[in-house]
C-alpha positions in Angstrom: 133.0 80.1 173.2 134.9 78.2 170.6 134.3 78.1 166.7 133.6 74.7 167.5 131.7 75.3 170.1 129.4 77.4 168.6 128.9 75.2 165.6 128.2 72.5 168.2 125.4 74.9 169.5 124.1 75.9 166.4 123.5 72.4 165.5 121.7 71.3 168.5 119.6 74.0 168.6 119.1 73.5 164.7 118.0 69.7 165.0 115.4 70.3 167.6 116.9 68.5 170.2 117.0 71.6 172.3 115.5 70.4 174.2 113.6 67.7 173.5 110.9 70.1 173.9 107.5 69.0 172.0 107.1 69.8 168.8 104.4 71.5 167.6 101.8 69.3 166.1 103.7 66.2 167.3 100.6 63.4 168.4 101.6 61.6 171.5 101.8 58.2 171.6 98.7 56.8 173.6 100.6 54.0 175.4 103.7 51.9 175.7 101.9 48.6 176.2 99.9 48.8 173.1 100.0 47.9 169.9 102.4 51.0 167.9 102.8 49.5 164.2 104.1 46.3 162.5 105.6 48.3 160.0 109.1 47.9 160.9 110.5 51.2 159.2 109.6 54.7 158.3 111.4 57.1 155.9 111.4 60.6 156.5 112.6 64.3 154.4 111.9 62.5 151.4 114.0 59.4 151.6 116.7 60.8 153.6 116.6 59.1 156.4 115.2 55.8 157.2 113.8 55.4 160.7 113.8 52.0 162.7 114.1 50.6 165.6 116.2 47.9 167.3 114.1 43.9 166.9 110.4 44.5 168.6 110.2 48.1 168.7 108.4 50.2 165.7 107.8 53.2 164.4 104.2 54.7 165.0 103.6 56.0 161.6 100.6 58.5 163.5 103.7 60.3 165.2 105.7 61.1 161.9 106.7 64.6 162.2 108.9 66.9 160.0 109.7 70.6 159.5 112.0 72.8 158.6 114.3 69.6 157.0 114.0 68.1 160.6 112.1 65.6 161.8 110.8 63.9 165.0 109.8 59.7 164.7 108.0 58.1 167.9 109.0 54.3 168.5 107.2 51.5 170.7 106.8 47.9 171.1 105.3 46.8 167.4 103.0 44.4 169.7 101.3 44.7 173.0 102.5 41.2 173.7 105.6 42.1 172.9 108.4 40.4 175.1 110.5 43.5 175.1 110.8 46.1 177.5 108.0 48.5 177.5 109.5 52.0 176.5 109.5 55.1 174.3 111.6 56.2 171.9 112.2 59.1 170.3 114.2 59.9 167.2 115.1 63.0 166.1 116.8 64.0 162.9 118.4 67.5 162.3 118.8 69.2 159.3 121.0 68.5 156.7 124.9 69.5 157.3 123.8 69.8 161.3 126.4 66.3 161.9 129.4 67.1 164.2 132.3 65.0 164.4 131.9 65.4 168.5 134.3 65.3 170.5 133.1 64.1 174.1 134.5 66.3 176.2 133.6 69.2 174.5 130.1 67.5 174.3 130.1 66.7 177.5 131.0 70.4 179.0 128.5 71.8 177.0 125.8 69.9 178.4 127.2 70.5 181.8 127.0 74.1 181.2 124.2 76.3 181.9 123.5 76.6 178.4 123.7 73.0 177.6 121.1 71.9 180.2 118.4 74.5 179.2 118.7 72.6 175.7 117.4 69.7 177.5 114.6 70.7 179.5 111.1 70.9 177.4 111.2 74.0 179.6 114.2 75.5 178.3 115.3 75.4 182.9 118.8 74.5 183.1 117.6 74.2 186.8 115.5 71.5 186.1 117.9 69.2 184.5 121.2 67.0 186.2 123.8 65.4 183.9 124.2 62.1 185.8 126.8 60.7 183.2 128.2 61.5 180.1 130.7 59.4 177.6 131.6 58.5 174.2 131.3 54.3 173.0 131.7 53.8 169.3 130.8 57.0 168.0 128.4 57.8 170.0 127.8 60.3 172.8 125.7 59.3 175.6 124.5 61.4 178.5 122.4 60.2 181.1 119.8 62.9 182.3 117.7 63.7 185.3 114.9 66.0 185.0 112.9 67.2 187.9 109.8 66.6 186.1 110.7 63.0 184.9 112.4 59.9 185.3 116.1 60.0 184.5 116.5 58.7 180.8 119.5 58.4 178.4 120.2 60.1 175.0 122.3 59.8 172.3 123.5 61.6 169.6 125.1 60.8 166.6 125.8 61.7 163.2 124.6 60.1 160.2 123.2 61.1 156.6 124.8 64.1 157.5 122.8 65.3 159.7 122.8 64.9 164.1 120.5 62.2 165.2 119.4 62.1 168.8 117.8 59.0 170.3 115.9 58.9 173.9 114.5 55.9 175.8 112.7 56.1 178.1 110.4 53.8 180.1 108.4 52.6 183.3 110.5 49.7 184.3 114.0 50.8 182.7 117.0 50.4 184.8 119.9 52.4 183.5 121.7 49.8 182.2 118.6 48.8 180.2 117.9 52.2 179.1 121.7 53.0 177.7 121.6 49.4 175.7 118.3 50.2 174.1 119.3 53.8 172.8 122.4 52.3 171.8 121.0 49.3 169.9 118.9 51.8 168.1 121.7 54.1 167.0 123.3 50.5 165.5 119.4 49.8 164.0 119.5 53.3 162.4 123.3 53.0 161.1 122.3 49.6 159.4 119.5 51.3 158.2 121.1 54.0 156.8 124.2 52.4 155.2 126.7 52.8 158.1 127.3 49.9 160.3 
């Protein structure tokens, strides 16, 4: 495994996007069709990182979670009413010094790898997990996941505030298309948030 590599893999495993399995004492959001917050932004580790959503979706302040200078943010639709999708988003923050400058292909065979997949799966199965796609657009690396437990979503990963943000959608009625525009308009939401457009 390269230097890289392992860096890469230390800072996955270090934001607590292996696997996007729960964490511990993180409420769950009751629905995705009710009201979530119409506070419009939440800031976590102490100012660090503000956390917001693209227009119509907000933070639920119940689902605030940090720990060990990481932390894990729950988005929905700020109103029930809401004309925007229904969905879920998650948003999770590493710690600090955990950004990568990624380079999608190494990205990209990680996650293919045995290794990678395990990361993804609240289960810690790389069995359970397909890569349907994965690519860099503007910065970002997207990967579009199937688990056997779950309907295929998209993530993305970032850094910013020098740290690795990842960002899942996911939702009843998402097509794939929809789902890769919403994590990707909530990367730009956080950027703008965070100084970096």
């Amino acid at each position: 495994m390269s230097t890289w590599t392992s860096k890469l893999v230390s800072a996955i495993l270090l934001t607590g996007l292996a696997a996007c399995q729960p964490v511990a004492g993180l409420p769950k959001l009751s629905g995705l069709n009710l009201l979530v917050s119409s506070k419009t932004s939440v800031d976590v580790l102490d100012g660090a990182v503000t956390i917001t959503g693209p227009k119509g979706y907000c933070p639920d302040p119940d689902t605030v979670h940090s720990a060990d200078d990481s932390a894990v943010v729950l988005l929905g639709r700020c109103f029930s009413d809401s004309k925007v999708a229904p969905a879920l988003l998650s948003v999770t923050v590493g710690q600090s010094g955990t950004a990568q400058d990624a380079i999608a292909t190494e990205l990209a065979e990680f996650f293919a790898s045995s290794a990678g997949r395990a990361t993804l799966s609240p289960r810690g199965r790389a069995k359970d997990i397909k890569i349907l796609s994965a690519l860099s657009s503007k910065g970002i690396f997207l990967i579009q996941v199937r688990d056997r437990t779950d309907l295929p979503y998209w993530r993305a990963m970032t850094g910013m505030a020098g740290r690795m943000v990842s960002v899942r959608a996911n939702g009843p009625d998402l097509s794939p298309e929809d789902g890769r525009k919403l994590v990707e308009a909530t990367v730009g939401a956080l950027k703008r948030a965070n100084g970096k457009s």
